[in-house]
VOPAGU-2260 file (C-alpha; in pm, 1 decimal, decimal comma):
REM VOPAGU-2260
SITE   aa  ch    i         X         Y         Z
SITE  UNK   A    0    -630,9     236,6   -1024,7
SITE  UNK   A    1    -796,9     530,3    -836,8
SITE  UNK   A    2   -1104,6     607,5    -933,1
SITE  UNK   A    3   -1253,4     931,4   -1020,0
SITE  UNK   A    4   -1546,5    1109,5    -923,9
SITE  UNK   A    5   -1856,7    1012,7   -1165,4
SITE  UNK   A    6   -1782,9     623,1   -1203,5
SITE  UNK   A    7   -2029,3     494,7    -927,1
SITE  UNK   A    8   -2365,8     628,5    -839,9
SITE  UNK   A    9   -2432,7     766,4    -475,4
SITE  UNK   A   10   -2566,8     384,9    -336,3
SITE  UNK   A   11   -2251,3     229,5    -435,7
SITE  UNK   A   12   -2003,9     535,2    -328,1
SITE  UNK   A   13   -2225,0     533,9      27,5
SITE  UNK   A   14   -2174,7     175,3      48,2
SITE  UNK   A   15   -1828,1     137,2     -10,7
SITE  UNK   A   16   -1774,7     470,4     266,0
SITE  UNK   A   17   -1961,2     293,3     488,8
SITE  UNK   A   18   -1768,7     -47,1     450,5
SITE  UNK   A   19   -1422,9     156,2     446,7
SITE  UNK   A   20   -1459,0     310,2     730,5
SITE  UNK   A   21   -1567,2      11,6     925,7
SITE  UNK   A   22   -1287,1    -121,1     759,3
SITE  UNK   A   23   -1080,5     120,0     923,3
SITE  UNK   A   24   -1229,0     131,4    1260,9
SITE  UNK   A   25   -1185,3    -269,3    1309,0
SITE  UNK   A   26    -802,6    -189,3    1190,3
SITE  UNK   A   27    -747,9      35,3    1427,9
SITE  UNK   A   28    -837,2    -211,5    1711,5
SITE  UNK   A   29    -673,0    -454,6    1542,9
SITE  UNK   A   30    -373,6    -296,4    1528,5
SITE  UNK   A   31    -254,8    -282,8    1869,8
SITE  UNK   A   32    -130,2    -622,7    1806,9
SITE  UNK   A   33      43,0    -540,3    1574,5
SITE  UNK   A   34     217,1    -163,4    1694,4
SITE  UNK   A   35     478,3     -76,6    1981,7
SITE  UNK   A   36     689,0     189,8    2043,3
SITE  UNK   A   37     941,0      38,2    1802,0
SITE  UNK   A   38     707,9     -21,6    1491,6
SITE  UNK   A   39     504,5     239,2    1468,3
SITE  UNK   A   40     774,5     461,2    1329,5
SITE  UNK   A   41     789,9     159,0    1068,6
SITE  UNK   A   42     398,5     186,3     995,3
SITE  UNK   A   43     481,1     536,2     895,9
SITE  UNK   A   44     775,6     480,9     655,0
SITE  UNK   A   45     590,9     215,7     446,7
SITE  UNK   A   46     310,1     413,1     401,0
SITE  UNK   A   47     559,0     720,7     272,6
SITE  UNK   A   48     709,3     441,0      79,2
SITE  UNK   A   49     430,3     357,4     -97,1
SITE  UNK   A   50     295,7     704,3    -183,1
SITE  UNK   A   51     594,5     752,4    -309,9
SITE  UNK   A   52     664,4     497,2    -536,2
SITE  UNK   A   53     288,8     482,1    -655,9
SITE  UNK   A   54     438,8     802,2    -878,2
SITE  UNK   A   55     631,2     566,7   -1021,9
SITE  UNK   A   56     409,8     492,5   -1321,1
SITE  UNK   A   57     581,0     213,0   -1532,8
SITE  UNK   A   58     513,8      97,0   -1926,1
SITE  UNK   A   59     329,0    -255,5   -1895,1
SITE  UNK   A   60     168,8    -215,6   -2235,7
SITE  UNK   A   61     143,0      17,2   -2573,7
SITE  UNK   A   62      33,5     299,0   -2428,3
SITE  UNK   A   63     -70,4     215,0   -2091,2
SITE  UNK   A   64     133,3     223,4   -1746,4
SITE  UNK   A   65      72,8      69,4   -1406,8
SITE  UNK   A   66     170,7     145,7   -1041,6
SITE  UNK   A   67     234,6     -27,4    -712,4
SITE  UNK   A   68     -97,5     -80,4    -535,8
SITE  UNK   A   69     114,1    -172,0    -190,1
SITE  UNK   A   70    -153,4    -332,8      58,5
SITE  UNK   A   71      32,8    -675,4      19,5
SITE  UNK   A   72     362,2    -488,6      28,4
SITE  UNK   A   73     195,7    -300,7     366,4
SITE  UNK   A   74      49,4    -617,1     476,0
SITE  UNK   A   75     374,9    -775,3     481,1
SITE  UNK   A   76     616,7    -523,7     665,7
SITE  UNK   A   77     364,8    -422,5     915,0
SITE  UNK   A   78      66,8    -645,3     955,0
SITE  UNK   A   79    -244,0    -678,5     742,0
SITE  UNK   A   80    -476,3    -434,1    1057,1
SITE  UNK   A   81    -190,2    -126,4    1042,1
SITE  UNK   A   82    -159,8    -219,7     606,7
SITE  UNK   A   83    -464,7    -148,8     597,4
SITE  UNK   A   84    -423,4     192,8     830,8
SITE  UNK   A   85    -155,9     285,6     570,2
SITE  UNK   A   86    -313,4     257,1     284,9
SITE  UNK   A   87    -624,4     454,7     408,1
SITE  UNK   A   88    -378,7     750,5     529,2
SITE  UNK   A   89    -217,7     747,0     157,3
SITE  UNK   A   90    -493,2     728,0     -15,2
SITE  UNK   A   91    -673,9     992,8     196,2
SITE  UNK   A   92    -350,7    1234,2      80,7
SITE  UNK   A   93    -358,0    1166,1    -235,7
SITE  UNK   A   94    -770,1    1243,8    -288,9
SITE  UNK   A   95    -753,4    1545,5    -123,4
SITE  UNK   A   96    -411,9    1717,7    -163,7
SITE  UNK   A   97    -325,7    1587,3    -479,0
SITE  UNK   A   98    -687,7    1543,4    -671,2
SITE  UNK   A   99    -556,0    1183,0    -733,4
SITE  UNK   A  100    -881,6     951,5    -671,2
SITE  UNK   A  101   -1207,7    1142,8    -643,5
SITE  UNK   A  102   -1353,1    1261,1    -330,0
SITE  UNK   A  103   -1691,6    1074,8    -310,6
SITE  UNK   A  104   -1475,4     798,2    -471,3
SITE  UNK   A  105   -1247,6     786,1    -154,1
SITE  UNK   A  106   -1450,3     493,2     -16,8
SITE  UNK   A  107   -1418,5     319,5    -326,3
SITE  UNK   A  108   -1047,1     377,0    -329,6
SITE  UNK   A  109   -1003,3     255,0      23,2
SITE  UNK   A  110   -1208,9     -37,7     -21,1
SITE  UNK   A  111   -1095,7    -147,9    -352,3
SITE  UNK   A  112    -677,0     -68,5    -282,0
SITE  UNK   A  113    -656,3     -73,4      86,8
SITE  UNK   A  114    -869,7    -344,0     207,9
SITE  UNK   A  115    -909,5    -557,9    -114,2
SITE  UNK   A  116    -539,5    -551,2    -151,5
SITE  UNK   A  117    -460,1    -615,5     167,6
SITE  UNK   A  118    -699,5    -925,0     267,8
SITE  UNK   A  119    -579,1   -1097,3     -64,3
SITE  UNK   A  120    -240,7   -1037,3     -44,4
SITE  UNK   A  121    -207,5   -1120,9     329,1
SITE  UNK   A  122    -374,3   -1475,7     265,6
SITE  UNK   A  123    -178,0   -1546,6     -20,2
SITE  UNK   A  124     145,1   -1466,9     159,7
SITE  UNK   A  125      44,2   -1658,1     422,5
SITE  UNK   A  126     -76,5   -1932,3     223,7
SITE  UNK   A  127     250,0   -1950,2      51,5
SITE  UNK   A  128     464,6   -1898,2     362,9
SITE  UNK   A  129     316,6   -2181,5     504,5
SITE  UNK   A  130     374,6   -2441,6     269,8
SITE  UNK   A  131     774,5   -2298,7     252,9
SITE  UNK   A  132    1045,6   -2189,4     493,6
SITE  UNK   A  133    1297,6   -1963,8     462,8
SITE  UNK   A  134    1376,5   -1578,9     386,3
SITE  UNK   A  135    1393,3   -1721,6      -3,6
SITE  UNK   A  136    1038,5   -1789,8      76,5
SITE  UNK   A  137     889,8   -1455,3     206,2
SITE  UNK   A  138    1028,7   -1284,5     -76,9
SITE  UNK   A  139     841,7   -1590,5    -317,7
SITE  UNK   A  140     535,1   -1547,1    -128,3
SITE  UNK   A  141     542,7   -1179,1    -130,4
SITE  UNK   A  142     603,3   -1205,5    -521,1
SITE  UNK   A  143     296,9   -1435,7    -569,4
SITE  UNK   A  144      88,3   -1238,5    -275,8
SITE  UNK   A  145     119,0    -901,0    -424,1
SITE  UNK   A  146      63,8   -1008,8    -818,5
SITE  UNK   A  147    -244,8   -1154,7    -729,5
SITE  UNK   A  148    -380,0    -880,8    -495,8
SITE  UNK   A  149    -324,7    -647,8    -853,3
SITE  UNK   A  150    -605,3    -830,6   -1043,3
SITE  UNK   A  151    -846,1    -899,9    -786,5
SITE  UNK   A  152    -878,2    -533,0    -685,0
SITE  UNK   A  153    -928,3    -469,0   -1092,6
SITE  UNK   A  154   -1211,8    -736,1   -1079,4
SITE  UNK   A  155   -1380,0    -615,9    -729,6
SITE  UNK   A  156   -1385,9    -258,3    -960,3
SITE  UNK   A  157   -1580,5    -419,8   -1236,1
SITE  UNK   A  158   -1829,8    -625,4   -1008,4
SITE  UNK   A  159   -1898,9    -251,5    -812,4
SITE  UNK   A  160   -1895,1     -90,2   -1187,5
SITE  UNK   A  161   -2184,4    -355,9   -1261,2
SITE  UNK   A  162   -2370,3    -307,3    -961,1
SITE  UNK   A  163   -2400,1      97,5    -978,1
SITE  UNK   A  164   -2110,5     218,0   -1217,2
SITE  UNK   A  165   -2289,0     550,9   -1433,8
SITE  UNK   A  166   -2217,6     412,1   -1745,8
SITE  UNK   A  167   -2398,9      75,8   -1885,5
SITE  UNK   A  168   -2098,6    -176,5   -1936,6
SITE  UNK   A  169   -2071,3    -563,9   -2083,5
SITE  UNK   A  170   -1927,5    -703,3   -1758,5
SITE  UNK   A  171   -1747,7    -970,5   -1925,4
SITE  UNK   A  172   -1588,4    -733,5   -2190,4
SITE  UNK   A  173   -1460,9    -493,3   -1924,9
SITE  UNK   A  174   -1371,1    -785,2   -1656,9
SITE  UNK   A  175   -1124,7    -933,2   -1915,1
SITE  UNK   A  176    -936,0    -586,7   -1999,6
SITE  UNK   A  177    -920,7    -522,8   -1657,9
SITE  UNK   A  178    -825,0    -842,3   -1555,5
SITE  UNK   A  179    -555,4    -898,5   -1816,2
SITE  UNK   A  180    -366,4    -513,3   -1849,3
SITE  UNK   A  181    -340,5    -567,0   -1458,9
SITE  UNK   A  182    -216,6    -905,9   -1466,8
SITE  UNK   A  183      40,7    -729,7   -1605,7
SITE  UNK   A  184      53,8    -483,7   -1372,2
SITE  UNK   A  185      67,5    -744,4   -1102,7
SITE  UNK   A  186     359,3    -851,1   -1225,1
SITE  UNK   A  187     504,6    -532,9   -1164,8
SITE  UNK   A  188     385,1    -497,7    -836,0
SITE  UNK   A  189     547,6    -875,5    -722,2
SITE  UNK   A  190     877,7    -732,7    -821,2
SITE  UNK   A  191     880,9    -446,3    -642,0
SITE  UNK   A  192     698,3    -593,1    -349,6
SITE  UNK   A  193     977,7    -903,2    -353,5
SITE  UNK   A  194    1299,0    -653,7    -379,8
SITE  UNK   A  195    1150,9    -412,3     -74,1
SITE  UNK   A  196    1072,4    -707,0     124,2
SITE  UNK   A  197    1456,8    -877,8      48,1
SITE  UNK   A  198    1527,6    -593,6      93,9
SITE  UNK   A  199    1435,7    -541,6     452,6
SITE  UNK   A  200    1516,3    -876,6     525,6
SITE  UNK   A  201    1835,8    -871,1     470,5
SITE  UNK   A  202    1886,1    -571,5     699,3
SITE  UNK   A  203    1622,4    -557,4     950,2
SITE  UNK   A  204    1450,3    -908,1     962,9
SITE  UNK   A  205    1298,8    -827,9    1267,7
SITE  UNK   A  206    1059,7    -554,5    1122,8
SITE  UNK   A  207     930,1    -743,4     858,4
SITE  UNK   A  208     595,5    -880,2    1044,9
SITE  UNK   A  209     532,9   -1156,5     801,6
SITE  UNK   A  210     854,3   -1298,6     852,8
SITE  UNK   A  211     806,5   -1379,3    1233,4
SITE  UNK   A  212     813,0   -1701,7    1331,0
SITE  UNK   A  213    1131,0   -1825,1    1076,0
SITE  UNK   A  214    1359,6   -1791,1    1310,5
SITE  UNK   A  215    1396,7   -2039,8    1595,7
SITE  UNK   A  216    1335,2   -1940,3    1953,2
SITE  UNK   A  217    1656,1   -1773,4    2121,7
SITE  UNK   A  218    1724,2   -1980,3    2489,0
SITE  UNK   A  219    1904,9   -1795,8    2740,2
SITE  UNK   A  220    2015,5   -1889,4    3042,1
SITE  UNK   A  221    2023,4   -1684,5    3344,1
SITE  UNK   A  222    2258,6   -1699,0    3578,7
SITE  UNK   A  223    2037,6   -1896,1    3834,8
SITE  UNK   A  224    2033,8   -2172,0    3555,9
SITE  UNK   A  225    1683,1   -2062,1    3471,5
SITE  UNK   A  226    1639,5   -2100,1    3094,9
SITE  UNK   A  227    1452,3   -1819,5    2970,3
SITE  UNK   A  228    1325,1   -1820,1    2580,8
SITE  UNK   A  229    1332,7   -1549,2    2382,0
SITE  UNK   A  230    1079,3   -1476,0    2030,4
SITE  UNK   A  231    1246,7   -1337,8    1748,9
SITE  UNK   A  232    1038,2   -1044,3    1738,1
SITE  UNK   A  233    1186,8    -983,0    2057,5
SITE  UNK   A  234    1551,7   -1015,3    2024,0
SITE  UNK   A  235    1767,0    -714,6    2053,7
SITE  UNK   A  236    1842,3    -495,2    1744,2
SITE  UNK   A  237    2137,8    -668,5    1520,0
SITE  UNK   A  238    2458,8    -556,6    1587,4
SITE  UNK   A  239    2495,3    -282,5    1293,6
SITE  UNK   A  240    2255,5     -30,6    1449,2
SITE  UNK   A  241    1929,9      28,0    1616,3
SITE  UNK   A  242    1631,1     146,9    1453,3
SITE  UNK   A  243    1678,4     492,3    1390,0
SITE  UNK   A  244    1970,8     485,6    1146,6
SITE  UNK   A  245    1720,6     235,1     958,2
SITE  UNK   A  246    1424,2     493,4     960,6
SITE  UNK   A  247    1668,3     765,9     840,4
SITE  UNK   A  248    1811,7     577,7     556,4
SITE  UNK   A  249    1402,8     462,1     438,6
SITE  UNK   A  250    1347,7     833,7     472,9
SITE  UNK   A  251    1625,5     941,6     227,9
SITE  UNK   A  252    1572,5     667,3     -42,9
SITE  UNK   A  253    1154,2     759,6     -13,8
SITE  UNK   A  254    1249,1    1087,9     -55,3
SITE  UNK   A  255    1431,4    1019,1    -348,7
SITE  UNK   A  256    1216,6     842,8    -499,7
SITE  UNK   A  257     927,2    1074,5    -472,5
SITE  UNK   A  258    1186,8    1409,6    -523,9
SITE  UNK   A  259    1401,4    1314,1    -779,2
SITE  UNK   A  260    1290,1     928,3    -974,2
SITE  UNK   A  261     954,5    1065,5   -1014,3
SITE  UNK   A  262    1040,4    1311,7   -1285,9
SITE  UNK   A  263    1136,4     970,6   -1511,4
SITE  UNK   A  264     776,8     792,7   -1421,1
SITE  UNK   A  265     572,7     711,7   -1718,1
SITE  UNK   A  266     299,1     975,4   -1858,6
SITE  UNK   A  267      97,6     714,6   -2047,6
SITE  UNK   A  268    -264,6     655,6   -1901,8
SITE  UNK   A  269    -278,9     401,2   -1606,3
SITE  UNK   A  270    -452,2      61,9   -1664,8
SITE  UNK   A  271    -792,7     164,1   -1512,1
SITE  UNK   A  272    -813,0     479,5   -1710,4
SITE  UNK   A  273    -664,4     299,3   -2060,0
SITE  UNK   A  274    -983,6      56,1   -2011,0
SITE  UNK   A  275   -1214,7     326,3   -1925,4
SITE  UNK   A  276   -1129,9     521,0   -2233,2
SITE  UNK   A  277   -1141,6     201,9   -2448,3
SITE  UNK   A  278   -1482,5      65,3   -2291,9
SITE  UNK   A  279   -1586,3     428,7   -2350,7
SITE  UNK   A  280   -1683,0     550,3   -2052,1
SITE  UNK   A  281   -1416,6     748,3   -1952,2
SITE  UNK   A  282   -1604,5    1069,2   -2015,0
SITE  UNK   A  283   -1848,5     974,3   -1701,1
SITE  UNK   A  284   -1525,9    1084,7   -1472,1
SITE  UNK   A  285   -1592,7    1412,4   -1321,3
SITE  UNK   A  286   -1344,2    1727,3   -1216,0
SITE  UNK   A  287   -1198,6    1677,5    -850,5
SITE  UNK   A  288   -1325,8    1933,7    -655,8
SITE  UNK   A  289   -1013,7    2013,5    -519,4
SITE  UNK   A  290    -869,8    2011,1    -858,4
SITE  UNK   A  291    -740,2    2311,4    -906,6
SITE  UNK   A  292    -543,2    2343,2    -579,8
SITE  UNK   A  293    -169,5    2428,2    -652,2
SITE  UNK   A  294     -98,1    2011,0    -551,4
SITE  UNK   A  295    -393,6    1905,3    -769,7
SITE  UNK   A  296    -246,6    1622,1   -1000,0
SITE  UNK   A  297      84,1    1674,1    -833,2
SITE  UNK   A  298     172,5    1975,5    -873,5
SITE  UNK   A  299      49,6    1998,1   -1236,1
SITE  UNK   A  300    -220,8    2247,4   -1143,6
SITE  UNK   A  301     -13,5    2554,1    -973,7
SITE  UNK   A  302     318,2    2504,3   -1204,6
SITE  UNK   A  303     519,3    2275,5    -878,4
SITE  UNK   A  304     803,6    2061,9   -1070,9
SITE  UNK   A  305     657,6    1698,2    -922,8
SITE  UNK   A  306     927,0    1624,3    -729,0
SITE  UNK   A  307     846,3    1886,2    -509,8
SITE  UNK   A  308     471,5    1769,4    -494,3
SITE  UNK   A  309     611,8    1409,5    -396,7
SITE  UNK   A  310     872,8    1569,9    -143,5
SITE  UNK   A  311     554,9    1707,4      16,8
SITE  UNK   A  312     369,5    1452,6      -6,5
SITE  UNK   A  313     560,3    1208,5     183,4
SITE  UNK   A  314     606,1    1444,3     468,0
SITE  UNK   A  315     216,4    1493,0     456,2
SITE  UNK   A  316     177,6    1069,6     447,9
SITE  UNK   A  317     492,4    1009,5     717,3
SITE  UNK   A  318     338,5    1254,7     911,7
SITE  UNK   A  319     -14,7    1149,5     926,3
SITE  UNK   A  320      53,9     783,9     897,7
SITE  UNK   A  321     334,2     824,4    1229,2
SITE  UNK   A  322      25,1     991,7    1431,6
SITE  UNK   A  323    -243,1     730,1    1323,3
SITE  UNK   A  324       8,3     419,2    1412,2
SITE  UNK   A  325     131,5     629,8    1760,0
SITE  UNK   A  326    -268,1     659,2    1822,5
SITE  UNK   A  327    -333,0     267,1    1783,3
SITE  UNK   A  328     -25,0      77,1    1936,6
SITE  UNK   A  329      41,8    -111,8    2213,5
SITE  UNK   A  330     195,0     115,0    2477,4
SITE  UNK   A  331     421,0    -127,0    2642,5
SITE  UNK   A  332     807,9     -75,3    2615,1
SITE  UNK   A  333    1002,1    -246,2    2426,7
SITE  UNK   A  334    1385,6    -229,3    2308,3
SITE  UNK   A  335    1460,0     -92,0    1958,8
């Protein structure tokens, strides 16, 4: 769903800048309680993760492919103020190293995927988790959370398209193809979102930041016969590791993903671009400026086999991501 340069007229692109990047500046605040020493490093792998499995194009109709989104699989692992942080940094790589999303569109981008996503999918999850309990519930709630974050982005794109899109539309028309092919799309999403989260869980429950609170309170008592309780969030690292040989093995699957599963990843049109061309105004998208840079549309523009694009890339997103989370956290110490 990134959009191009040439959809949106400069009010609405201004607009949407200006409310991304206060987006981004009450995130960063907000993310202090959210970041320590031992998940910021995490902060950084999802947002790798999700750059690169959103080269992961799959079918979802004749002719038309789909992609994770990932604020309410960011919102989830690390918090909806740092999701928010990570979707900025990745799409912020993407528009300019890769030409994916337009430059005066990044506002757009980070409004629509970043914060959109993120707000619904964080109050859906935590609508759901609320009403069940359980680790079978996160990954239910993070199902339902990120399917419906999908097509509520697609319809906050056509209500922006109305107000200043560069091509006269029937909102109604284009508000049902967008809403339906990413419906489908959503469905997608909740999958992936659901496994990665299960995922996680099942290895690391104490990085997942939505699932705090589902397990009970740890009492110990100290030797004086003082009882002394202990969150979950808290609790020492399980028994098979600390967090580094969990980092290192989300590095090497991310890295396959974007080096080596990426080569497989659908080449049909994504759903925002299959309704464009449909609705017929497709043609108002204009060349990146950066297009022609040997990354431009990963790697497609200076002859760089893709999985070498996404191998860069997620350095370029761990990297930036791991410096933006370090920047915002809470400095006290904690055990890993």
């Amino acid at each position: 769903m990134h959009v191009p340069d040439g959809f949106f007229n400069v009010a609405v692109s201004v607009s949407a800048g200006v409310v991304a990047a206060a987006g981004v500046a009450v995130c960063l605040r907000g993310a202090r309680r959210e970041l320590d020493d031992r998940t910021a490093p995490m902060a950084g792998l999802v947002a790798a993760f999700i750059f690169a499995v959103q080269m992961l194009n799959f079918p979802v109709a004749a002719g038309t492919s789909g992609h994770l989104l990932g604020g309410a699989l960011a919102a989830i692992l690390v918090g909806p103020y740092t999701g928010v942080l990570c979707m900025a940094v990745v799409l912020l790589v993407q528009g300019v190293f890769f030409a994916d999303g337009g430059l005066t569109a990044l506002g757009i981008n980070v409004t629509i995927m970043g914060i959109v996503t993120v707000l619904v999918g964080w109050g859906v999850f935590r609508l759901v988790s609320r009403v069940a309990r359980g680790k079978g519930a996160v990954t239910a709630a993070a199902f339902l959370a990120a399917l419906i974050s999908v097509p509520a982005a697609a319809l906050v794109f056509t209500l922006l398209f109305w107000i200043g899109g560069t091509s006269p539309i029937a909102v109604g028309t284009v508000a049902a193809a967008m809403g339906g092919v990413h419906v489908l799309i959503g469905v997608g999403e909740g999958v992936i979102t659901a496994l990665t989260v299960g995922a996680v869980l099942a290895v690391r429950p104490d990085l997942v930041y939505g699932a705090r609170g589902l397990a009970k309170p740890l009492e110990l008592r100290e030797a004086g016969g003082t009882t002394v309780t202990v969150g979950a969030e808290e609790r020492p690292a399980p028994a098979s590791g600390g967090l580094r040989p969990f980092l290192l093995g989300g590095v090497g699957l991310t890295l396959v993903l974007a080096g080596v599963v990426s080569f497989f990843a659908s080449s049909s049109p994504d759903g925002l671009e299959a309704v464009a061309e449909s609705k017929g105004f497709l043609h108002k998208a204009t060349d990146h400026a950066l297009g022609s840079w040997a990354l431009g549309d990963y790697g497609a523009a200076g002859g760089i086999p893709v999985g070498i694009a996404g191998v860069i890339g997620v350095g370029l997103t761990l990297l930036l991501a791991g410096v933006v989370a370090y920047a915002a956290r809470n400095r006290r110490k904690v055990r890993a």
